[in-house]
C-alpha positions in Angstrom: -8.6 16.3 28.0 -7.3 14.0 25.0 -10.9 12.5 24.6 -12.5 15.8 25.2 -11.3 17.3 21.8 -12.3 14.5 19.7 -15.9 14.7 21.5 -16.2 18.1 20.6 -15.7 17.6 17.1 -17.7 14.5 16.5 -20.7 16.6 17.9 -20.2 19.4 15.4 -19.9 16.6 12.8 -23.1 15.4 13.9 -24.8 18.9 14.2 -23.7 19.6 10.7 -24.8 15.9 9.5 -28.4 16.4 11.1 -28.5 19.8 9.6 -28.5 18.3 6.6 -31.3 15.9 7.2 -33.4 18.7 8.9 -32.7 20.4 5.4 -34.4 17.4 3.5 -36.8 16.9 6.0 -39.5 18.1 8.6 -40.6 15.0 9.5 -40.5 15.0 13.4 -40.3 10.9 13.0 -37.6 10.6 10.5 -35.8 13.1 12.4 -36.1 11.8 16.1 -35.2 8.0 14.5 -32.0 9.7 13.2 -31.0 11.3 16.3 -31.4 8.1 18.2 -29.7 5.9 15.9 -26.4 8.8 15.9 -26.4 9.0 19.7 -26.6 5.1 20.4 -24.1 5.1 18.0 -21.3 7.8 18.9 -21.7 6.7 22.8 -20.8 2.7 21.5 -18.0 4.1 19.2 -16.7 6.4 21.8 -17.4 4.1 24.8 -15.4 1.5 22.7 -12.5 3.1 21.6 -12.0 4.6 25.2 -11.6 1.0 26.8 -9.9 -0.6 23.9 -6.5 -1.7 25.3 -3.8 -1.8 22.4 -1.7 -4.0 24.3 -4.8 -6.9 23.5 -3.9 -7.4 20.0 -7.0 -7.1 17.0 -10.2 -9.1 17.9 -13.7 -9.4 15.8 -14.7 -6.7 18.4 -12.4 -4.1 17.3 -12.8 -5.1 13.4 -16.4 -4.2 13.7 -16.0 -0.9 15.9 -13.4 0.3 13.2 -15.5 -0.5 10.4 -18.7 0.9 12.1 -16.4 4.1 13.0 -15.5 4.8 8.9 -18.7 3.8 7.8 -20.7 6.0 9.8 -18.1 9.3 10.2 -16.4 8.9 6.4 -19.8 9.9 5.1 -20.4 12.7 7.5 -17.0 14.3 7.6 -18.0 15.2 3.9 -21.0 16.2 4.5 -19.5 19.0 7.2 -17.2 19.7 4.8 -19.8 20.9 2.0 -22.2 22.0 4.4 -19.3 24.3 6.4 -18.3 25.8 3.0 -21.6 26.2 2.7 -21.7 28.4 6.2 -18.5 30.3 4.9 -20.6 31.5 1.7 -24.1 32.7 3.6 -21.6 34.3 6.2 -20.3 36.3 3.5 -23.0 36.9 2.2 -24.8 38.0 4.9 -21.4 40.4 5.7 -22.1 42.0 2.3 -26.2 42.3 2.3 -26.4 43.7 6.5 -23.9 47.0 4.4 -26.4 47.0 1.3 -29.8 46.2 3.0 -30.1 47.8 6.2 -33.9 46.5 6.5 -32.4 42.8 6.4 -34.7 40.6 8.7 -32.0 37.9 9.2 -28.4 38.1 9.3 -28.1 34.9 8.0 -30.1 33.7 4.4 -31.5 30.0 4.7 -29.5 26.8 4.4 -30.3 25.3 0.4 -32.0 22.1 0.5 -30.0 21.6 -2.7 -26.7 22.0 -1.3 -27.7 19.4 1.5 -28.8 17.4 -1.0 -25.4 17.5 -3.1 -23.7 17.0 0.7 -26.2 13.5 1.2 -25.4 12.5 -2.5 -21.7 13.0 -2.1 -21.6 10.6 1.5 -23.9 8.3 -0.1 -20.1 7.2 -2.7 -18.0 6.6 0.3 -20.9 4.7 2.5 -22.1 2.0 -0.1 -18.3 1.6 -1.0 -17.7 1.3 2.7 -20.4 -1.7 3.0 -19.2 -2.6 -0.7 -15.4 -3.2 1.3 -16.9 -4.9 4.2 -19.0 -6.9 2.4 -17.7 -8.1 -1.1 -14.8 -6.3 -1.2 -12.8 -8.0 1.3 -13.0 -11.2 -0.8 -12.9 -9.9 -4.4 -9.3 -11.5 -5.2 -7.6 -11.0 -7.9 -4.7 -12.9 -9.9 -2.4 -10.1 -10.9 0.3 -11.2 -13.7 3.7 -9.6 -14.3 6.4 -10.1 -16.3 9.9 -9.0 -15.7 13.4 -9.2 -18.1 16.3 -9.9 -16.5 19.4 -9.8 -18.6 21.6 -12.4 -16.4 18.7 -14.2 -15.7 20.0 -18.1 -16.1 18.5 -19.5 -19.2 17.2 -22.4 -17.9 14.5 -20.3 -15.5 13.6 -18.0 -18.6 9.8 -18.8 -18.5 9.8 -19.5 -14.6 6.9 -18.9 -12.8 6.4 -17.4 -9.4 2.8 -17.1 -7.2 3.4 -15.0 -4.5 0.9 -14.1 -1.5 1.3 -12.3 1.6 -0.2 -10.8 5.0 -2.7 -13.5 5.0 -3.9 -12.2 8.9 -5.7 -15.2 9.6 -7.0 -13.9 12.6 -9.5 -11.5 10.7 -11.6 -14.0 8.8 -14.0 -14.8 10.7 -15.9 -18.1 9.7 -15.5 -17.6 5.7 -14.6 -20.8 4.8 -15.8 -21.1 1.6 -14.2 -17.6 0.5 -11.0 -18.7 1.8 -11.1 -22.4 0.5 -12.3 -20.6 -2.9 -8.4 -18.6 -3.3 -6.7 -21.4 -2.2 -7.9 -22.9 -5.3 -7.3 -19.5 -7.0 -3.8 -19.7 -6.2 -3.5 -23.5 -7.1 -5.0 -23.0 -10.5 -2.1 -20.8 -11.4 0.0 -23.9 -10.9 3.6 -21.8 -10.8 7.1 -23.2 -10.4 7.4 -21.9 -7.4 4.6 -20.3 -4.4 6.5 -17.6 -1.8 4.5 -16.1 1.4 6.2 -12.8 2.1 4.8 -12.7 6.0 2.5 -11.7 8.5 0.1 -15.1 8.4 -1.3 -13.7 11.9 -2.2 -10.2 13.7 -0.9 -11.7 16.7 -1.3 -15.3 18.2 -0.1 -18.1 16.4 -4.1 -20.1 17.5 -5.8 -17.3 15.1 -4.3 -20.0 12.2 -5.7 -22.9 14.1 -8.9 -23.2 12.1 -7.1 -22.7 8.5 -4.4 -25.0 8.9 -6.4 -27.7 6.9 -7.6 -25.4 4.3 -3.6 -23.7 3.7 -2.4 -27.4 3.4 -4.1 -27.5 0.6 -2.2 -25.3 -1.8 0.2 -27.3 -4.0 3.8 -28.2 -3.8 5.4 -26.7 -6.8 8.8 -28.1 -8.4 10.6 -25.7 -6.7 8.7 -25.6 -2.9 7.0 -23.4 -1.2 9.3 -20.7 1.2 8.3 -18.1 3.4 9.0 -15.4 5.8 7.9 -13.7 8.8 6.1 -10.1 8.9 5.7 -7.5 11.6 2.7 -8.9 13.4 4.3 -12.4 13.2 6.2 -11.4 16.4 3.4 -10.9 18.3 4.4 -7.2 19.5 1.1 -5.9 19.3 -0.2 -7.4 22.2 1.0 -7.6 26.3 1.9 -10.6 27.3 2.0 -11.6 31.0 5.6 -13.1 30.3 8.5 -13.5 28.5 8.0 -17.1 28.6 4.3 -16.8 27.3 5.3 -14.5 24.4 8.2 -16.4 23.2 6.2 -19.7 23.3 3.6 -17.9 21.2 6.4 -16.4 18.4 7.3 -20.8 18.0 4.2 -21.4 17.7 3.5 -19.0 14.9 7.2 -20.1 13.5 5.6 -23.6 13.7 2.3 -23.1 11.6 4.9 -22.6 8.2 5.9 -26.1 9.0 2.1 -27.4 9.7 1.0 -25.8 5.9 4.5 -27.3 4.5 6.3 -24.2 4.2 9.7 -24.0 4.5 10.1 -20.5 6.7 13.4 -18.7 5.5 15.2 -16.7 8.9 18.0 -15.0 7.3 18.4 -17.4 5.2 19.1 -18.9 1.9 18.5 -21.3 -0.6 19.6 -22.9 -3.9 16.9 -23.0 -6.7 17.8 -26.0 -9.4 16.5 -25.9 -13.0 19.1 -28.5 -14.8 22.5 -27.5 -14.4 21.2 -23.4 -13.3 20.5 -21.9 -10.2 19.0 -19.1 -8.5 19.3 -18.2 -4.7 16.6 -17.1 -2.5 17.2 -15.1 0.2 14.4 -14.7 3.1 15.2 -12.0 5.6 13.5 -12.1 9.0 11.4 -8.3 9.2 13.3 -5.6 8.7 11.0 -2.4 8.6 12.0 1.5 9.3 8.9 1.9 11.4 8.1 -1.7 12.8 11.9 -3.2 13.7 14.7 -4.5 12.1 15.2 -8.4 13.0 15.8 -8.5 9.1 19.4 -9.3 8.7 20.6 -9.3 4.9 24.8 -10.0 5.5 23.5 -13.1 7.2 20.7 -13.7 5.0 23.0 -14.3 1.7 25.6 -16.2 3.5 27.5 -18.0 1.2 26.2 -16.5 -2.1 28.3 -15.1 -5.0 28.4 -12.1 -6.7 27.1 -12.9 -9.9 24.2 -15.5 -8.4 20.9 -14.5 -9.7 19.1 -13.2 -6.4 15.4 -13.2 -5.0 14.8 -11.9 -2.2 12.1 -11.8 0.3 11.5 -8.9 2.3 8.4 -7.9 4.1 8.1 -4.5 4.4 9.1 -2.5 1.4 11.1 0.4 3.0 13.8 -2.1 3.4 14.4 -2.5 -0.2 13.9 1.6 -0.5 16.6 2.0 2.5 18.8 -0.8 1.9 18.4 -3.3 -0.9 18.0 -1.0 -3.8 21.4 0.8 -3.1 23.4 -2.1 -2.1 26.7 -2.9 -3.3 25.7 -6.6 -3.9 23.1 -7.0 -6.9 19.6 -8.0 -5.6 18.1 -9.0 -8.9 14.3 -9.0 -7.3 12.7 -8.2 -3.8 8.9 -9.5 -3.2 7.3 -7.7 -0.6 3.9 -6.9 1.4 2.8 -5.3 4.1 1.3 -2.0 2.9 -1.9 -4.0 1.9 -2.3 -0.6 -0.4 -3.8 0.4 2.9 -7.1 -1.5 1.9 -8.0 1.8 0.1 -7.7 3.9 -2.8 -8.6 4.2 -6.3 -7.0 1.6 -9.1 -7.6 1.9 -12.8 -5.4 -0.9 -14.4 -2.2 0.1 -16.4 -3.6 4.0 -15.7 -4.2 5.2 -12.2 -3.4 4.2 -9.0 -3.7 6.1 -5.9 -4.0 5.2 -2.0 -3.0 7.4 1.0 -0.5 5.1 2.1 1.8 6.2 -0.8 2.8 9.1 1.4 4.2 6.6 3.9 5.5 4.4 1.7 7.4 5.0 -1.9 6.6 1.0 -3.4 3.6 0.4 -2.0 1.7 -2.0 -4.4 2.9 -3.5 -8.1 6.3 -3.1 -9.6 9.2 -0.9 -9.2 12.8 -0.5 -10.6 16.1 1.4 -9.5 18.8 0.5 -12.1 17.7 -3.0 -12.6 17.3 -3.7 -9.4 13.1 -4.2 -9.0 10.8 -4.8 -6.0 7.2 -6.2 -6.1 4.7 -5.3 -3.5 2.1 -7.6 -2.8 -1.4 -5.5 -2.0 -1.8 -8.8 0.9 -4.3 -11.7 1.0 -5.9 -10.8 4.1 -7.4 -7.9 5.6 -6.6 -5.7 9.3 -7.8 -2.8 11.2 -10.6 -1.8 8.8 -12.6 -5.3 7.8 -12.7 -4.7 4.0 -11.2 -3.3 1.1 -12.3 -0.4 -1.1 -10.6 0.1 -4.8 -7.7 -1.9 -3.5 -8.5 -5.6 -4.2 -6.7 -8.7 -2.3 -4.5 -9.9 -4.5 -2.6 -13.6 -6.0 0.4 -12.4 -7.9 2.0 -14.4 -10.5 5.3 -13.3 -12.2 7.4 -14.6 -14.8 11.3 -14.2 -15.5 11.8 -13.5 -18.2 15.4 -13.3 -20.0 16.0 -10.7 -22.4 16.8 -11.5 -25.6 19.6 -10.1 -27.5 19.7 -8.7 -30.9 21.5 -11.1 -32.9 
């Protein structure tokens, strides 16, 4: 019964969707090709998604059957939508003409070729931006700079640069070497002071990295190192292991790779920055997420710190800045973070507009925020998961700068 109501409205999207193209066209040909094409389809989307097994973890094979799933349903779930208002109008209609025109022949009046047409015209946006995702998209990175003033910001690291990156998912790229190898060398040509990974270099197993370790030892050693931290997926929850031993072997693995790519992996930890005779501390807290676990451990993470120590901090998932860090009775000067990947979707219009679903799940989602001078960045992720691409929401290389604000004299 739980696969039965999801049948039955995937075949009334279909009916809809080949109303539409029995609208546009009689062609017997056009039409059968249609309806074989749809059927094969739905039965390898259905039959796929009823034998995938969660507890495997993300494969190539599951990447394609999401992406064949929103690129073939996306487009006609609107055009059900236009056509079923459609249906709503000729049913009144027809409600008002069978009291004013009792020789009416038909109850209802002929569905318009036109408003099929606008139906087709409107699937046709979220299909080629679908293959746009899955295509170009999922490689179109961009180096996103941002400033930020800090009043007690140590003058020494006014000017200080930072290159963050994060959710790298290894285990989605497939054989693009030359698209990975190409934002390595993005990331080097920012040449920052300092390069932070804010988690999840995996979806699951640590041997997904096995192939990139050569091209991630490639990214330069600032002069103040390269840190990072683990994300959800780095635990390898996602996937059922036949035993504890096998899992945990696999989580030292992935704790390994960091170390391989010259890393040095932060565990509720810290660490002294040194610019002359200033410092900064930065903190790396294990995960620590409201819906995926809480390893994340910020007492034990800032160990040792004072007060009034300028304070970095890297978090993975963002809700642990909304539910802890931003409130906090210690001051957490900045928290980078990742995660959301701006849900791979959504619409972005620089320094205007920004809008993805997953802003309903998530309050800092992607680019700056502030709550009385506390601020978190979100990192929209390196890397891609689930769906193979990205529409509106690019990959992203961020670089910020501290900045220290100046005082009126």
């Amino acid at each position: 019964m739980k696969g039965l109501i999801p049948l039955i409205i995937l075949l009334i999207v279909e009916f809809y969707s080949f109303q539409a193209i029995k609208t546009i066209t009689k062609n017997k040909w056009v039409l059968g090709v249609y309806l074989v094409i749809s059927l094969v389809a739905m039965l390898f989307i259905v039959y796929s998604f009823m034998n995938f097994e969660r507890g495997k973890g993300q494969n190539k094979s599951s990447l394609f059957v999401i992406g064949l799933a929103l690129l073939i349903y996306i487009p006609k779930i609107l055009i059900f939508l236009v056509l079923f208002i459609e249906d709503v109008s000729r049913f009144v209609e027809a409600c008002i003409m069978s009291f004013v025109d009792e020789d009416r022949e038909q109850f209802f009046s002929p569905r318009r070729r036109f408003v099929s047409q606008i139906a087709l015209g409107i699937a046709a946006i979220p299909f080629a931006s679908l293959v746009y995702g899955m295509t170009i998209g999922k490689f179109n990175f961009k180096v996103i700079k941002q400033q930020i003033f800090f009043d007690d910001l140590p003058e020494e690291f006014d000017g200080t640069t930072i290159t963050q990156i994060s959710d790298i998912h290894s285990g989605s790229f497939e054989n693009n070497t030359d698209k990975i190898k190409y934002a390595v060398d993005l990331i080097n040509e920012q040449n920052s002071d300092l390069l932070l990974f804010t988690g999840d270099i995996v979806n699951t197993h640590a041997k997904e990295m096995d192939p990139w370790i050569d091209t991630f030892k490639g990214l330069y050693n600032p002069k103040l190192g390269k840190y990072s931290i683990l994300g959800n997926h780095d635990y390898g929850k996602y996937f059922e292991w036949d035993s504890d031993k096998e899992e945990n072997q696999n989580f030292e693995d992935v704790k390994a790779i960091h170390q391989k790519i010259d890393f040095n992996l932060l565990m509720n930890e810290n660490v002294r920055l040194k610019k002359g005779s200033s410092e900064i501390v930065l903190v790396g807290v294990e995960n620590w997420g409201v819906h995926f676990g809480k390893k994340g451990d910020l007492k034990k993470a800032t160990a040792n710190t004072k007060p009034e120590d300028f304070k970095i901090v890297m978090s993975h998932d963002p809700s642990h800045w909304e539910n802890e860090i931003k409130n906090h009775d210690t001051h957490y000067h900045l928290t980078l973070s990742g995660h959301t990947h701006g849900l791979q979707f959504g619409i972005e219009i620089p320094g205007w507009f920004k809008w993805s679903p997953v802003q309903y799940v998530y309050k800092q989602w992607a680019g700056l925020y502030e709550n009385a001078g506390r601020y978190i960045y979100v990192n929209r992720g390196f890397g891609f998961h689930a769906y193979p691409g990205r529409v509106g929401i690019m990959p992203e290389i961020t670089v910020i700068e501290l900045k220290k604000t100046k005082k009126d004299a």
